[in-house]
N, C-alpha and C positions, 0 to 999 in steps of 0.2 A: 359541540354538535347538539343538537335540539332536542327533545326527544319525538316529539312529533314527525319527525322523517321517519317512517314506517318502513319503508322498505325499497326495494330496488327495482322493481317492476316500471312501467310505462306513467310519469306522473308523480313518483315516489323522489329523483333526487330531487330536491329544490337547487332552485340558480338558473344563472343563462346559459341557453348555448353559447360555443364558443362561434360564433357567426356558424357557415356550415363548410366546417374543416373536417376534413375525412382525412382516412389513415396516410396516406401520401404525401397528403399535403400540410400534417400535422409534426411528422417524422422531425424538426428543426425546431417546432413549438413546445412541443411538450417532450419529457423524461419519463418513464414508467418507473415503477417502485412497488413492492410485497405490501398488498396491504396490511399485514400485520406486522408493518415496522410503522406506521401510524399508531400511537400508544394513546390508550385511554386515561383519559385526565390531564392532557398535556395540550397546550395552547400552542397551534401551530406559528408559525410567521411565513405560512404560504396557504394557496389553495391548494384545495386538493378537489379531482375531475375525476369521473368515470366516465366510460364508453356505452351510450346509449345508440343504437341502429344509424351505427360511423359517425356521429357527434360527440363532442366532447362536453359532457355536463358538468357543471359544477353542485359539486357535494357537500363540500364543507368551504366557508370562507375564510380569510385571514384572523386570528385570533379565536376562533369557534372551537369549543371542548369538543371532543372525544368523548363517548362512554364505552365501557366494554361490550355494552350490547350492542352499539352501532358497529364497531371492529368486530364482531363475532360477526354480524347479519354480512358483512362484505365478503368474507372469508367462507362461512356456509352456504351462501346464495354461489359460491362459484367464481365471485369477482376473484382472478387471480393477479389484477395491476389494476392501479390507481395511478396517476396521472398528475405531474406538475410541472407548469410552467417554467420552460427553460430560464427566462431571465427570473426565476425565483430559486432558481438552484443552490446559489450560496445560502442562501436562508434553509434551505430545509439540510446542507452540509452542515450549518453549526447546529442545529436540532440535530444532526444523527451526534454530534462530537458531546454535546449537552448529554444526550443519552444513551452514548456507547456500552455503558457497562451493564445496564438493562437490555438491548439489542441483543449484546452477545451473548448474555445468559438466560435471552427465552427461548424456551424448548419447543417453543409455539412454532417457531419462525424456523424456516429448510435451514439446514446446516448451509446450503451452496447461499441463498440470502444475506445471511450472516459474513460468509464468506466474500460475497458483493463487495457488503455499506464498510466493513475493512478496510476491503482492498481500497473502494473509492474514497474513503477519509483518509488516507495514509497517502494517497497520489495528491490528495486535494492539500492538505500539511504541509508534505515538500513540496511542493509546486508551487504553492503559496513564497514559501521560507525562499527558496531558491531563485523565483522571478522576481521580488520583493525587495530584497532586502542587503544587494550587494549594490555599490561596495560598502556601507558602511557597515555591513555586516547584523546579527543577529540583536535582538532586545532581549532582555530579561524573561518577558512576560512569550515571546512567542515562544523558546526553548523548554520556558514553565507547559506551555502546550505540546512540545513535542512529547517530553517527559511524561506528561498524564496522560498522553495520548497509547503508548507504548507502555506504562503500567495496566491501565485498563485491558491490552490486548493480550498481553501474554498469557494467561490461563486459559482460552480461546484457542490459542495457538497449537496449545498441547497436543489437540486432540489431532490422530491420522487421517481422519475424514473433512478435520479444516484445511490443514496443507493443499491435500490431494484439492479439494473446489477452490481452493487461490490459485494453484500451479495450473489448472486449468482455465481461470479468468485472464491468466498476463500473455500481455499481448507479446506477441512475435516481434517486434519492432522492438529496435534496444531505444529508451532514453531514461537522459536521468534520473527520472521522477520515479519511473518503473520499476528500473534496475533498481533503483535504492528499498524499496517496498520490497520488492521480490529477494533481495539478499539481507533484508531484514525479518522477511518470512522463511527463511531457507536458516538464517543463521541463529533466529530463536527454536526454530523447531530439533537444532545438534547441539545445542545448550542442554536443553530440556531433553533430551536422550542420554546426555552424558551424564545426569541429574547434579549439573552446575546448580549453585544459590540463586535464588530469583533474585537477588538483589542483582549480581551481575550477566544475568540474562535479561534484564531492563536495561542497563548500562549499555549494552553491546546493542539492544534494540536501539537507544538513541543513537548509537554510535553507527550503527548503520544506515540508518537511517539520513544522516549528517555525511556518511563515509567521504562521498564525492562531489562536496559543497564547493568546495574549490574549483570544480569545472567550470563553475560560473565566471569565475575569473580569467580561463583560458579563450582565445581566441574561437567563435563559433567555426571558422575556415577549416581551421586544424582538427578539433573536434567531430567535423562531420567531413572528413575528406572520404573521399571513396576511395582509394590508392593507399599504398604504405606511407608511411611520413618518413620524411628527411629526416636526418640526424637531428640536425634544430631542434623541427616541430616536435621529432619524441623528447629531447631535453625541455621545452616548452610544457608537452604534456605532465612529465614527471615533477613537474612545480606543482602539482593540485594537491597533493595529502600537507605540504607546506603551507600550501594558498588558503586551504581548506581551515587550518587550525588559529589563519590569521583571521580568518573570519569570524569566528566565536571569541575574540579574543574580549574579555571583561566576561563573558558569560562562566556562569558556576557551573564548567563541564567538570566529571569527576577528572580522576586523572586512567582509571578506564575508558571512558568515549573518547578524550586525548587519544588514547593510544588506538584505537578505534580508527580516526581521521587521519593521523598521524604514518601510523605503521599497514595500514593494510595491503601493498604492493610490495612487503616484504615478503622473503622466501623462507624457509626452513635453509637450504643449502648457500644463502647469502645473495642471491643472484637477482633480488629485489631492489626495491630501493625507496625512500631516498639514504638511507641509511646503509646499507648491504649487510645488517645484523642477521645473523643466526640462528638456529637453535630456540631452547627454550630460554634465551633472550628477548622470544618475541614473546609475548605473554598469550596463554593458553585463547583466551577467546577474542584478540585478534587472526590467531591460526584459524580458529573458526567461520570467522569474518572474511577471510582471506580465502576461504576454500568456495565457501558461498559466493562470494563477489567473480570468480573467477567461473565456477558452475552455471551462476546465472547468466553472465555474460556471453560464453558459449553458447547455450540454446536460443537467444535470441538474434535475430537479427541486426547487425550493426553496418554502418557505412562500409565498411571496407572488410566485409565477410557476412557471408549467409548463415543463416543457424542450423547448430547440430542437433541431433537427436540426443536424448539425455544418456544414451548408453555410448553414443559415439563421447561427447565431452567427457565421460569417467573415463572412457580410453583413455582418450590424448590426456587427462589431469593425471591420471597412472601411467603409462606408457614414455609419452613424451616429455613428460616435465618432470622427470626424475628427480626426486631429490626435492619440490619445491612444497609440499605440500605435508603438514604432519600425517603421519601414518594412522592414526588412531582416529582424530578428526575425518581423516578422508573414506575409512571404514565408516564411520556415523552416518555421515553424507550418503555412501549407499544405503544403509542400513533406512535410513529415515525416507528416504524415496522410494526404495521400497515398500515398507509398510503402507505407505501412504501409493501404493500403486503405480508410481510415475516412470517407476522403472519394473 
């Protein structure tokens, strides 16, 4: 950015209008974003627009520096969104992934922000992996991305006030993409209470992350039936933690995220599967995994059930499913929602 852009006032951004698009009619064009997730010294690979009296101006162009004076004057003048071009989306998603580990450690930036560009690189990852990349399955180089994506985020994660603005971003609507993010934010945050190694609270983040790669391979009919499935279709459905690990297969999964993809519809009382293993046969933070996948699922919305309240789903995961859940684990789970207000 220049430095002769002075300021924000009438005259002050340079650039075109965007012809005379008002808010209405922009809603489809552009994406809003914190302007202090625009970093100073850093060369964009999009525009970036403010809202001058219901125009969209252009502020900064493709490739144009940043200075910290010009991200200070947007943020003290008031500016609370800046503005980018919907078809320039993925470019400014590998700019946040470029600089997540700076994003999550500026203290500049709202805790619920932070909480956002997360949520939305983590949906953008799998959604990616997942519409991408079957049947032949995962590369080297994207899983190297899921993995740096999921070390970066874990220390972020810790905190009770990041859960609480995630759990309040995810949508009511169960899919894939969501549910995998949300029981990968659910399942690092009873890691990190239990004060698990960070090494295998990354592990279980890929792992969750991956959990239910395998749907992909399942029939979409079955998947989004509105009704109970037929005996078939649940045999059909229970192929995906199988499906799942043939999908990684040449990738450097530990033998943690394995068990991750592998085992996470198993039970403590055996009543899982695809295995009907037991006990602490199941390894401690798939039980975790497994508590979280099953939590998140409830509260949202799916085909063939409406979402519960989060105090209703700890009923029924106590209550109803006796026996399937570790005890200790599932203490955490409240514990952690708790703190973090959800419950």
């Amino acid at each position: 950015m220049r430095a002769k852009r002075r300021g924000l006032g009438s005259g002050d951004a340079v650039g075109k209008n965007v012809g005379s698009v008002v808010d209405g009619e922009a809603k489809n064009l552009f994406f809003a974003v914190h302007p202090l997730l625009i970093f100073p010294e850093t060369l964009g690979t999009f525009k970036v627009y403010i809202k001058q009296a219901g125009r969209f101006v252009l502020y900064a162009g493709q490739g144009e520096l940043f200075t910290p004076r010009h991200r200070t004057k947007l943020h003290d003048s008031g500016v609370t969104e800046v503005y980018i071009l919907a078809q320039e989306r993925q470019n400014y998603q590998d700019y946040v992934e470029r600089h997540l580990p700076r994003i999550l450690a500026d203290e500049e930036v709202p805790v619920r922000e932070r909480s956002r560009v997360l949520h939305s690189a983590a949906t953008g990852i799998v959604q990616d992996v997942f519409d991408n990349k079957l049947p032949t399955g995962m590369t080297k180089r994207e899983y190297s991305r899921i993995l740096s994506f999921v070390d970066k985020s874990v220390q972020f994660l810790s905190r009770d006030e990041a859960l609480k603005q995630i759990a309040a971003l995810a949508s009511h609507d169960y899919s894939v993409y969501s549910h995998s993010v949300q029981v990968f934010v659910y399942a690092t945050a009873i890691l990190q209470a239990m004060h698990v190694e960070e090494e295998l609270v990354v592990a279980t983040g890929v792992g969750a992350l991956l959990h239910d790669l395998g749907k992909m391979a399942v029939d979409k009919a079955i998947l989004h039936k509105p009704g109970p499935l037929t005996q078939e279709e649940r045999r059909v459905v229970e192929t995906h933690p199988v499906k799942g690990v043939a999908c990684c297969m040449g990738m450097p999964l530990s033998p943690e995220v394995t068990a991750c993809i592998l085992l996470h519809h198993e039970r403590i009382n055996g009543s899982g599967y695809p295995g009907g293993i037991t006990g602490e046969a199941i390894p401690l933070h798939v039980r975790v995994l497994s508590a979280a996948d099953v939590y998140d699922a409830m509260t949202t919305k799916r085909p063939y059930a409406e979402a519960s309240s989060p105090f209703e789903a700890l009923r029924v995961m106590r209550d109803d499913m006796p026996g399937a859940f570790d005890v200790e684990v599932f203490k955490t789970l409240v514990m952690v929602l708790s703190g973090a207000h959800i419950v």
